[in-house]
Every structure is written in C-alpha cells, then in structure tokens.
C-alpha positions as CSV (number, residue, x, y, z in Angstrom):
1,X,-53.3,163.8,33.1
2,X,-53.3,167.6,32.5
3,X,-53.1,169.5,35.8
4,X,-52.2,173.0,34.8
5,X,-54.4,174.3,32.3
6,X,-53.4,177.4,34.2
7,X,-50.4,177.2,32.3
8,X,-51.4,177.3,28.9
9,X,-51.6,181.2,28.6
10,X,-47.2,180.9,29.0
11,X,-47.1,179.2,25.8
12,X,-45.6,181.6,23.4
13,X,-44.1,183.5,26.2
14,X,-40.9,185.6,25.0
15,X,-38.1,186.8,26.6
16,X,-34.7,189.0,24.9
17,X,-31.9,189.3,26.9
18,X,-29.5,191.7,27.5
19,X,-26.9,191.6,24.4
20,X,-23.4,190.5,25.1
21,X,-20.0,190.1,23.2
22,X,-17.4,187.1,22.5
23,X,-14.9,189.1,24.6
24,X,-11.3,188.1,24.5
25,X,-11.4,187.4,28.6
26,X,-15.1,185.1,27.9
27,X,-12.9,183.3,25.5
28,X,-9.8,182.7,27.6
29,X,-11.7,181.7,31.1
30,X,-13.4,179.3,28.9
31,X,-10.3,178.0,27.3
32,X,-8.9,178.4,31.2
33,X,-11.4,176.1,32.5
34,X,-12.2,173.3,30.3
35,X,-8.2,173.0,28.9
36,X,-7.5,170.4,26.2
37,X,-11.2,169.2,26.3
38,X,-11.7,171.7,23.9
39,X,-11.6,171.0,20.5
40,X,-9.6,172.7,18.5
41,X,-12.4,174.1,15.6
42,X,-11.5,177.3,14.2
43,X,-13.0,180.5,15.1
44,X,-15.0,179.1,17.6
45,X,-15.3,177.3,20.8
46,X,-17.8,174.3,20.9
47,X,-20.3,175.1,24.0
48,X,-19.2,178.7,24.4
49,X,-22.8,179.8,23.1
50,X,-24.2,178.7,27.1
51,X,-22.3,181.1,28.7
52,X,-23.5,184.5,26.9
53,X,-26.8,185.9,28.1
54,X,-27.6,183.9,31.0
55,X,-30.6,185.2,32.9
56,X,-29.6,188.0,35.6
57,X,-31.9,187.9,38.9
58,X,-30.8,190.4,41.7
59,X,-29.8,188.2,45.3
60,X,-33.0,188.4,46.7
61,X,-34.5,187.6,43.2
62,X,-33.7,184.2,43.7
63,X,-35.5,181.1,45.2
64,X,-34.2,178.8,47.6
65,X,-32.4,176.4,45.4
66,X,-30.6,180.0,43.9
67,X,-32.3,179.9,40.5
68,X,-34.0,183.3,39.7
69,X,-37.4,182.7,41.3
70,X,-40.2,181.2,39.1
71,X,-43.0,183.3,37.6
72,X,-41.0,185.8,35.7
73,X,-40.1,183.7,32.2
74,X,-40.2,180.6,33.7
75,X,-44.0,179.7,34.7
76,X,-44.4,178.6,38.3
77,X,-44.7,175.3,37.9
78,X,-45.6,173.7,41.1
79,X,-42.6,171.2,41.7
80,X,-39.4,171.7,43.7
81,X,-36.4,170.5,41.5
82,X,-35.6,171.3,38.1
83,X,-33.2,170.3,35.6
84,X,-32.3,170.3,32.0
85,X,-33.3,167.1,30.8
86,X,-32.7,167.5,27.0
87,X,-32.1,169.4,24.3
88,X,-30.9,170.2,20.6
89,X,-28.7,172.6,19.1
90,X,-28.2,173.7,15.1
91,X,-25.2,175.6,14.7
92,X,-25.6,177.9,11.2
93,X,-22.2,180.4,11.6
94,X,-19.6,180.1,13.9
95,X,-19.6,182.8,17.0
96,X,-16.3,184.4,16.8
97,X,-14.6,186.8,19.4
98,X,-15.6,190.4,19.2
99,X,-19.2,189.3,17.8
100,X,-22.4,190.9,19.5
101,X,-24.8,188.3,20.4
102,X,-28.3,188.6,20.5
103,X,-30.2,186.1,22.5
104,X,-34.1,185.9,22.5
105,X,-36.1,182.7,24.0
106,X,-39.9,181.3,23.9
107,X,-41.5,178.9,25.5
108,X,-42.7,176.8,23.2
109,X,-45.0,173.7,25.0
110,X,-45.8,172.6,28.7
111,X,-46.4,169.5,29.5
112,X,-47.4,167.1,32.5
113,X,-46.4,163.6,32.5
114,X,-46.0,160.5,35.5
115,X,-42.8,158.9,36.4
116,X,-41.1,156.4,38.9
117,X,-40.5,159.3,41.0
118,X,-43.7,161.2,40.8
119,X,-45.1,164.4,38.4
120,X,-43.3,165.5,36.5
121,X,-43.5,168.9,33.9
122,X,-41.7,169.6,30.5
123,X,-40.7,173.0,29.6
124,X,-39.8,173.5,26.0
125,X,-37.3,176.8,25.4
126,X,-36.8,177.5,21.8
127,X,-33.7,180.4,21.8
128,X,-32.1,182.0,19.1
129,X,-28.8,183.5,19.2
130,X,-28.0,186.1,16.4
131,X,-25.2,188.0,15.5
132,X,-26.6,191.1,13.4
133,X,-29.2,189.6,11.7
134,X,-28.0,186.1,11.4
135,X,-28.6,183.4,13.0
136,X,-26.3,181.5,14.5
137,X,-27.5,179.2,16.6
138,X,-30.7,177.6,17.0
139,X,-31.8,175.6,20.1
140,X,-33.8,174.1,21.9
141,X,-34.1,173.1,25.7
142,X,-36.5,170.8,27.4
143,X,-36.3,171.4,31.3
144,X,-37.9,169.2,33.6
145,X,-39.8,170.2,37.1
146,X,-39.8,166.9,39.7
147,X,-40.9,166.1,42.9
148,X,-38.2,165.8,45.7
149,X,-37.2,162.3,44.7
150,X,-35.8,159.8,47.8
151,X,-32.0,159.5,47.1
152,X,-31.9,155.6,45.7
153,X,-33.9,157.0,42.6
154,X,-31.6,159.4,41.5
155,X,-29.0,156.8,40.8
156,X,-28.2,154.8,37.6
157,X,-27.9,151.1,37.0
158,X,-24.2,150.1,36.4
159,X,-24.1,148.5,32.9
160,X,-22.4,144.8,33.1
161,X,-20.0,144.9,30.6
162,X,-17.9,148.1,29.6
163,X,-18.9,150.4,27.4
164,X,-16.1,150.5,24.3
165,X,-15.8,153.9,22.1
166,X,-14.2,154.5,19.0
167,X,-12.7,157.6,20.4
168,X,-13.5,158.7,24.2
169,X,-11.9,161.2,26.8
170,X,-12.0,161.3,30.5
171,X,-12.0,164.2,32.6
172,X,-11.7,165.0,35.9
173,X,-14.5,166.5,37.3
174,X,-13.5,168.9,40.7
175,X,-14.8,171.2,43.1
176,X,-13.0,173.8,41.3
177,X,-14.1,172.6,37.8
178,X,-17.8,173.1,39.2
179,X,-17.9,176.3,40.4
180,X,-15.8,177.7,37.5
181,X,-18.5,176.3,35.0
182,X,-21.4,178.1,37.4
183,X,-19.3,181.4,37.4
184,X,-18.7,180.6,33.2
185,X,-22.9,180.5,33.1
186,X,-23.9,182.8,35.9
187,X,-25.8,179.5,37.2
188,X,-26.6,179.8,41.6
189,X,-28.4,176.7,41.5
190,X,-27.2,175.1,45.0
191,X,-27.3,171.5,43.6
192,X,-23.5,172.4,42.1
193,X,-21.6,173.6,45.0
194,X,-23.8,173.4,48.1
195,X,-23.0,169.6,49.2
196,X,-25.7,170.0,52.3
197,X,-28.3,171.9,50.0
198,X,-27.9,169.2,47.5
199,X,-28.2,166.2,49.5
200,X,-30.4,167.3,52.5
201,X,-33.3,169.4,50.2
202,X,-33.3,167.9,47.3
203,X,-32.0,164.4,48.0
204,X,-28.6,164.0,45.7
205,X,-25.7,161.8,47.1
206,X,-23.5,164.3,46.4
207,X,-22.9,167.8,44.2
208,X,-24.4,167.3,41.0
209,X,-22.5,167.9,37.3
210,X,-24.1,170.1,35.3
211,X,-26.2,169.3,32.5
212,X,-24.5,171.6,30.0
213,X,-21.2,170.7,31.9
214,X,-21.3,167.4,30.3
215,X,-23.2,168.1,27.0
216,X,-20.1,170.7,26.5
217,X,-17.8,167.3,26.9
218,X,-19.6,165.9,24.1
219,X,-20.1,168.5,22.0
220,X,-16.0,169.1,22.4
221,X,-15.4,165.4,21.6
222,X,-17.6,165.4,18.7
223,X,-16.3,168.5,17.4
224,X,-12.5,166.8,17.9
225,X,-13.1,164.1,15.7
226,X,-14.4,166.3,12.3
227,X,-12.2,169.2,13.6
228,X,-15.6,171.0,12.9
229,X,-18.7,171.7,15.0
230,X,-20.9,169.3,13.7
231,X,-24.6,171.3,11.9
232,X,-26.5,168.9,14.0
233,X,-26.1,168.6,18.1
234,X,-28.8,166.4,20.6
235,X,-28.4,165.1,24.1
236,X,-30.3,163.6,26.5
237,X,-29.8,163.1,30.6
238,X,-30.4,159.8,31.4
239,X,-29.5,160.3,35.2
240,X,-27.7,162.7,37.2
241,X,-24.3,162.6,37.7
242,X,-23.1,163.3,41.2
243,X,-19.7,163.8,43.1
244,X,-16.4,164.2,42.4
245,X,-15.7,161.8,40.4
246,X,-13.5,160.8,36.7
247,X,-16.2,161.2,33.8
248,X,-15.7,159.6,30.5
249,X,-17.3,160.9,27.1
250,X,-17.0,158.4,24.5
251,X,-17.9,158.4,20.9
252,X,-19.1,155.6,18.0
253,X,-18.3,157.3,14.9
254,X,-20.0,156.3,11.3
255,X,-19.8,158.5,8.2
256,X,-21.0,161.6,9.0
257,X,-22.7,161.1,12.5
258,X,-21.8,160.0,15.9
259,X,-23.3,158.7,18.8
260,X,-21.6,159.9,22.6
261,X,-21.9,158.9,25.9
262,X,-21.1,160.1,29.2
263,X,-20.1,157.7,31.4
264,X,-19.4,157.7,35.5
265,X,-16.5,155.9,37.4
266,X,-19.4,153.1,38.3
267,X,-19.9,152.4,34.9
268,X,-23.5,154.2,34.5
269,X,-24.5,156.2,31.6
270,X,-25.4,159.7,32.3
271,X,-25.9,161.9,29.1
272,X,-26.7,160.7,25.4
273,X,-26.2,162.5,22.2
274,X,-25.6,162.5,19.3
275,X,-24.0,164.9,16.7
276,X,-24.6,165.2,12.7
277,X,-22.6,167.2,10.3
C-alpha cells in the first residue's frame, strides 16, 4: 500500500538551519539538567548534538500538538501523532565548547506501511552537523506519523522475568526533568508537559518521555563504560514511555559493542540500542 504518491516530490527535500555555538551556558544547562547521567568523555557531552539548531516556528506557526505546523520541511503527512521512532548516529570529531555548528538535513525516503494501530508513515532525516568544514556528526532519524491510537495500544507488555545488565543506571524521570529537556531542544510538542493534551487528544496515560530523552540515557551510559563516545550509536522505540516514573538504562557489554535498554518501573522495555566503537 502506497497512498501518497503526492509525496514523492519531498524526497530530497533540504533544509540548513540557522548556525549555532557550543556556548559555555548550552554546556552548563545541559550538565545542569541531566547531572551525573553524563558521562564523563572529554571535550564533549554525549547527546549535546540534539539541542543545537532545533527548528524555530513563530507561536502561531505551530499546530495543535505545538510542533511547527506540517508542510514547511516536514511534508504534510496526513496523520495526527508523530514521533521519533528510530534512528542512528556516527560521531567523526568531538563538538567542543566555543565550536560553530552547522546543521543541514534532507529527507531522504517516505514511506507507508500498516500496523496494529492503523497507517502508519516513515520519514527518513539524514542531518549533518559540521564544524568548518568537518563533519562531525552524521545521523539519521526515522519519524513516524500514526493514527490516534485507543490508550491500551500504547502500552508495553511487562517482561516475566527481570531484565539483568552488566552495567545499568536509573533515573528519575520528573516534571521538572521534562520540561528542562523541551526548553534544552526548543521541542512544544504538548505530549511532554500538557497531561490533558496528551491523554485526552492523542490517547497517552500520562506525559510521555522523550524519545531523545532516553536515547541521551543510553548514549551517556554507553559512553560511561569506554569513557569515549562510541563511532557507532542506534536506537530504537519499542513503546512509549509515559508518567513520572523511575527509568532504568542498562547495558550488555562484549568487546567493543554494547547492547542498552530502557526499561520502565513495570518492567517493559521502551528504547533499544546499541553502540559500537
């Protein structure tokens, strides 16, 4: 099934944003909000690359669920809720404060797939981030665009035995840790701090957890273990986490890889990754 042929003229869509800087302050708010979760790599902070040049919309720019309103980048893709649902990161040189980064995306595939709760679209993002002219980071984002699922489908199956990590790390997820990450990434959408926008429009139990939120947990706890940002960084939501709640990321280690998991307070497995040095 292929429903949006319409859509095919977005493919190899491109979009630079606005250059920004490492800035001392950047560096401490991020230090400020996620604490001793960060690893401590030198010269850089692991996950800091998703708060420079996020996309800038104007208030009334914005669409109901407070993401800058579909059709400018983006393609207006016919569904109500959207997510990230995957993605991959190469790191290549370390961002390090004072740096000028240059950020340019480009929509690299649509696609239309069926699932348990309905249509569902695939956005591939393919964004560079340069400092000069290298490359520092290479990535690449799949974002999914869903029907408005009923509530019981947006919740995980509780695995029957627990999960054990050769290294993991809990963290308390808070109101406050929520809406610092959205200020940290510039990110309105309402699923993260509205509790009545996210449960009434869009069918959520309860505030949702950013997908970059926890992927930054990994990434961190990854980066712990090698005391090095590893070359190689995936992840994958598996279902949304929701509510306040105590999050674990946890990590098998072999050789020169690892494979992480996010895990909620029932016992349900969030995010995947893994990481590759």
């Amino acid at each position: 099934m292929n429903p949006a042929p319409s859509f095919e003229s977005w493919i190899g869509r491109r979009e630079a944003f606005e250059p920004d800087t490492v800035t001392p302050r950047l560096c401490r708010q991020y230090a400020a909000t996620f604490g001793e979760l960060l690893a401590l790599v030198p010269g850089t902070a692991p996950g800091l690359h998703w708060c420079l040049a996020p996309a800038i919309a104007n208030a009334d720019e914005l669409g109901p669920d407070g993401h800058p309103e579909k059709g400018g980048f983006l393609p207006p893709i016919p569904l109500p809720r959207r997510m990230w649902a995957s993605g991959s990161v190469e790191f290549l040189e370390p961002l390090l404060p004072g740096h000028t980064v240059h950020k340019t995306s480009m929509i690299k595939d649509i696609a239309w797939k069926t699932g348990r709760s309905g249509k569902l679209c695939f956005v591939t993002v393919a964004t560079d981030y340069t400092t000069g002219k290298r490359t520092a980071i290479r990535e690449r984002q799949h974002i999914v665009y869903r029907d408005a699922a009923k509530r019981a489908t947006v919740t995980g199956i509780p695995d029957t035995a627990e999960l054990v990590f050769d290294v993991e790390k809990r963290t308390d997820i808070t109101s406050t840790l929520l809406f610092r990450y959205s200020a940290l990434t510039f990110n309105s959408h309402r699923i993260h701090y509205d509790l009545p926008y996210a449960q009434q429009e869009e069918e959520y139990p309860d505030l949702v957890v950013h997908g970059p939120l926890q992927a930054t947990l990994l990434l961190n706890l990854a980066s712990s273990i090698k005391s090095a940002l590893p070359r190689h960084f995936e992840f994958r939501a598996v279902v949304p986490a929701t509510g306040l709640q105590s999050l674990k990321a946890g990590a098998i280690v072999g050789g020169n890889h690892c494979d992480l998991k996010v895990v909620s307070e029932d016992n349900v497995v969030t995010m995947t990754a893994s990481a590759r040095w």
